[in-house]
C-alpha positions in Angstrom: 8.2 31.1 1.9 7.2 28.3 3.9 4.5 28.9 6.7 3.0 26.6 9.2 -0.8 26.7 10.6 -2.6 26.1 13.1 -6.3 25.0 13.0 -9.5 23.7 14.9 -11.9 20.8 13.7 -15.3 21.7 13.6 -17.9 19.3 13.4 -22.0 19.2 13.2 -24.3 16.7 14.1 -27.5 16.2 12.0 -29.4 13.7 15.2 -28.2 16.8 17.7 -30.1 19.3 15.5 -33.2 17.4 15.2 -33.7 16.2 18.9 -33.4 19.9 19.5 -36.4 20.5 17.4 -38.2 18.5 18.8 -38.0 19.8 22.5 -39.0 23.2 20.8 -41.9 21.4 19.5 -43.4 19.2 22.1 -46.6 19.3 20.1 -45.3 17.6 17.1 -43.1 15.3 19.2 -46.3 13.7 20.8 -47.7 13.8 17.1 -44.3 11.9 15.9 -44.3 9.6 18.9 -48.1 8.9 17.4 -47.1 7.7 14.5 -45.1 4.5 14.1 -44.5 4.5 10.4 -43.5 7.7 9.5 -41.4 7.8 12.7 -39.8 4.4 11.5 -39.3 6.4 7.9 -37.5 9.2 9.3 -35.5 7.3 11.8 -34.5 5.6 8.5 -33.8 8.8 6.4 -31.6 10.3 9.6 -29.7 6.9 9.6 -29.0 7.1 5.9 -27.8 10.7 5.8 -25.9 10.0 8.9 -23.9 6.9 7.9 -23.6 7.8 4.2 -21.4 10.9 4.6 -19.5 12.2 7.2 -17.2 15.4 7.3 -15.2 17.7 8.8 -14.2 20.8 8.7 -10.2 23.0 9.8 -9.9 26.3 9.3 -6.3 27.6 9.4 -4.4 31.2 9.4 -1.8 32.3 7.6 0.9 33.2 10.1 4.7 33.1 9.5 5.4 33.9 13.6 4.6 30.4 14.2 6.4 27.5 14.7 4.4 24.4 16.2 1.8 22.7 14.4 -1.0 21.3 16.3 -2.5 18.4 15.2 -6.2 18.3 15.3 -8.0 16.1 17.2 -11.9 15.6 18.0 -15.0 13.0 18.8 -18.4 13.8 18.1 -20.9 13.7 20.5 -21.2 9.8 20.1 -17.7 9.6 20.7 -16.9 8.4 16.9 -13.4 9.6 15.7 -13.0 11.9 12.8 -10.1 11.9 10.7 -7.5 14.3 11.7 -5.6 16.9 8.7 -2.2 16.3 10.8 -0.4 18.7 9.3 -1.1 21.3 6.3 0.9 24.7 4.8 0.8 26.9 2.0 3.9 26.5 -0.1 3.8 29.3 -2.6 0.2 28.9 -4.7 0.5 24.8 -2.9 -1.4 23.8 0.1 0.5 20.4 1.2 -0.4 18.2 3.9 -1.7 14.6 5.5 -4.6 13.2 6.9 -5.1 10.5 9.1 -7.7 7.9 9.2 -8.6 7.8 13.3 -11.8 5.8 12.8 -12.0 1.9 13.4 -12.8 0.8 9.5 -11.3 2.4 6.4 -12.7 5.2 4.3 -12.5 6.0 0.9 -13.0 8.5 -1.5 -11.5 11.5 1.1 -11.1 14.9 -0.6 -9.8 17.7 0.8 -11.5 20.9 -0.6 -9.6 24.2 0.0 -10.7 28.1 -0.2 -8.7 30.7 0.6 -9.4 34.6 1.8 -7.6 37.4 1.7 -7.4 39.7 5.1 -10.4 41.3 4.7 -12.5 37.8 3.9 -12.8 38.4 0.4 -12.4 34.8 -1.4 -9.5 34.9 -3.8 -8.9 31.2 -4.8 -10.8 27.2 -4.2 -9.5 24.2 -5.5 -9.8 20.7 -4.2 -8.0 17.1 -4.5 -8.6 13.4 -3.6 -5.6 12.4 -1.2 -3.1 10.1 -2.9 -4.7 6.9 -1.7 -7.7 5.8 -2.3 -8.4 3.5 0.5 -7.0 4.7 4.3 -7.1 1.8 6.8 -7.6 2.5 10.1 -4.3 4.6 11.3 -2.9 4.7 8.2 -2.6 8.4 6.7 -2.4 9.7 3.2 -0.9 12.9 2.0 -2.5 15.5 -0.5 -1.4 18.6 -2.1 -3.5 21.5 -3.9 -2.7 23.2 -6.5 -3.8 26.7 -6.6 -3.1 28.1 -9.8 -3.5 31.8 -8.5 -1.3 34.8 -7.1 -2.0 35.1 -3.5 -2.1 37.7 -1.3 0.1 38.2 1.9 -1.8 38.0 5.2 -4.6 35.3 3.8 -6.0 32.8 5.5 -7.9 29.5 3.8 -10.2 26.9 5.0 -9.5 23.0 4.2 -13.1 21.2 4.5 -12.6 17.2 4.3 -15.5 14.6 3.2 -15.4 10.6 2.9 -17.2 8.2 2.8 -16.8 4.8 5.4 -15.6 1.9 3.3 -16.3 -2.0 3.9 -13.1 -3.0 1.4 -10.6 -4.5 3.8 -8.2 -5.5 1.5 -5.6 -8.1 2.4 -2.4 -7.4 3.2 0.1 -9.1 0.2 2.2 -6.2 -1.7 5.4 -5.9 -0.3 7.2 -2.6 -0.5 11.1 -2.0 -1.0 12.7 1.1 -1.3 16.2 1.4 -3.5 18.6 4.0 -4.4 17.8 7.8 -4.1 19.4 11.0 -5.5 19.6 14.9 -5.1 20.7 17.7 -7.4 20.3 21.2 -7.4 16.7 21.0 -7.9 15.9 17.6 -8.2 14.8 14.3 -6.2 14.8 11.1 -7.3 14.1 8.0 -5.4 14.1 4.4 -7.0 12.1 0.9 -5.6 9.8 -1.6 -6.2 6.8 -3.9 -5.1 6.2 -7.8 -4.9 3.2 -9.3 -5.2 2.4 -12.1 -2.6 -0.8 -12.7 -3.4 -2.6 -16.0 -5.2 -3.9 -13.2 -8.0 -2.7 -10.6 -10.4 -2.2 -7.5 -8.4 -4.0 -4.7 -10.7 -3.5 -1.0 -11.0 -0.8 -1.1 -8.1 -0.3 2.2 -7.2 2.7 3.8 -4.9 1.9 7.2 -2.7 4.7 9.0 -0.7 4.7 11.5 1.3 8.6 13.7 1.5 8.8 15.3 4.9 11.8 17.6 6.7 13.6 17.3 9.8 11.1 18.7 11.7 8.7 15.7 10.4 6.5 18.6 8.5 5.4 17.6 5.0 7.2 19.3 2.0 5.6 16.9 -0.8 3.4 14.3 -2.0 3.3 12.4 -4.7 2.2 8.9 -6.4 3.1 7.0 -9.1 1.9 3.3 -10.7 4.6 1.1 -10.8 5.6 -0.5 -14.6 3.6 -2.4 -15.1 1.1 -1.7 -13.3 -0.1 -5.2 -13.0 1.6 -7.6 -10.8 1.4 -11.3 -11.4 1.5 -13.6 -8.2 5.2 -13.4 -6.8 6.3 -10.9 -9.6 8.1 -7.4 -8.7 7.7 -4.3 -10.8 9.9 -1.1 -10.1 8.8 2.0 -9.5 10.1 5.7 -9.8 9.9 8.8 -7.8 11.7 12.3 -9.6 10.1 15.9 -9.2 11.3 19.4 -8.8 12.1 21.1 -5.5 13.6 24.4 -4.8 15.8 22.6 -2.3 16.0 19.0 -2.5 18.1 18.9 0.9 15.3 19.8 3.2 13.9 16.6 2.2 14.7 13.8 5.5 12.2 11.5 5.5 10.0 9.6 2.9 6.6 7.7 4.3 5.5 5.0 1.3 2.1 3.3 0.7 1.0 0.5 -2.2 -1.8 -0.6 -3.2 -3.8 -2.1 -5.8 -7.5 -2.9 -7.0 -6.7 -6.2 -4.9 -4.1 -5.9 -2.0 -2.6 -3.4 0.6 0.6 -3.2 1.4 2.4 -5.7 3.9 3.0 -4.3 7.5 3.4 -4.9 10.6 1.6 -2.1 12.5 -1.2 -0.4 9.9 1.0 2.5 9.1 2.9 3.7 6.3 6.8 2.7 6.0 8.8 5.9 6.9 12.3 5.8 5.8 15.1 8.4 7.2 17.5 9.8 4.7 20.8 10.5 5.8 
């Protein structure tokens, strides 16, 4: 059974905690203000903590009853966007779902960590995932599913807690991205394409992400593949193939594609992914 979830970001602050403690402690803020070097030091140490990780937290229940996702969106207290989890569910003992890359620069690295409860809090299952892309631009959103491995119980409820780091790899836009011919059987979907390498250099480890969404635009699957070969030579294509099981193979309306390699991004006009209706 299929359920959909609603959630609420939550988000902390590590410069709102300290300034706190030290209105509670005017004593030692005069003895900080005192002292130019070690307040230079731990100004430092703050700074470092605060730009080398950043994350965010949704929790989400179980509930069957509803029908509308809401898609999460907050700003910390310096106004800085956080990545919004669009859209997540629990498919069987598979939590599916996208994120979205709301800041100005890209990040890397995101992994979505998930634990889930049973109705009386009790912790039943955890497992965790990098989303399918490594690098998210700005606007751009990758999809991730989690594997559970475990029995779950009716009426649970989990938590997804996201972490990333902010990347400076802008890479340049120079893989294009067709899509070809795609099939469905009884339990089966298949879809065919390939990727072009516009680019002055070899195109390495170029990678192809999807993520398979139904008519109400909710996500159903995700996936990647490398294309074959996975290296590219300047103005060279290389196919690539999508074919995995799915109870039913019909719910499946949409696909949204991202490439990339060790090199390139993918070619587009607007930042986002290339979303393609099936009929």
């Amino acid at each position: 059974m299929k359920y959909t979830l609603l959630g609420k970001l939550l988000t902390n602050s590590i410069d709102k905690y300290f300034t706190e403690y030290l209105a509670k402690n005017s004593h030692f803020a005069s003895q900080f203000s005192s002292l130019p070097c070690l307040s230079i030091a731990i100004a430092g140490f703050l700074f470092s903590l605060i730009a080398s990780s950043t994350n965010a937290q949704i929790e989400v229940t179980v509930d069957e009853n509803v029908s509308t996702p809401i898609s999460n969106s907050t700003q910390s207290e310096d106004a800085e966007p956080r990545p919004d989890i669009l859209y997540s569910a629990l498919n069987k003992d598979t939590i599916v779902g996208e994120v979205l890359n709301n800041f100005s620069n890209p990040i890397e690295l995101v992994r979505i960590t998930a634990t889930v409860y049973d109705k009386n809090g009790i912790i039943v299952a955890t497992g965790d995932k990098y989303v399918n892309d490594y690098l998210i631009k700005p606007g751009s959103r990758s999809g991730f599913d989690i594997f559970l491995d475990e029995t779950l119980p009716t009426n649970s409820k989990y938590t997804l807690t996201t972490s990333f780091e902010k990347s400076m790899d802008d890479k340049p836009e120079a893989l294009q991205l067709s899509v070809g011919k795609n099939s469905k059987s009884s339990n089966t979907f298949r879809v065919l394409g390939e990727v072009m390498n516009q680019g002055k250099n070899d195109a390495n480890a170029v990678k192809v992400s999807a993520i398979f969404y139904d008519e109400k635009h909710k996500v159903t699957d995700t996936d990647y593949v490398f294309t074959n070969p996975d290296i590219i030579s300047p103005n060279k294509k290389a196919p690539f193939e999508f074919s995995f099981y799915v109870d039913n193979p019909e719910k499946i309306k949409s696909m949204a594609f991202n490439v990339q390699s060790d090199e390139y991004s993918l070619i587009t006009d607007n930042g986002q992914n290339n979303t393609i209706s099936q009929q």
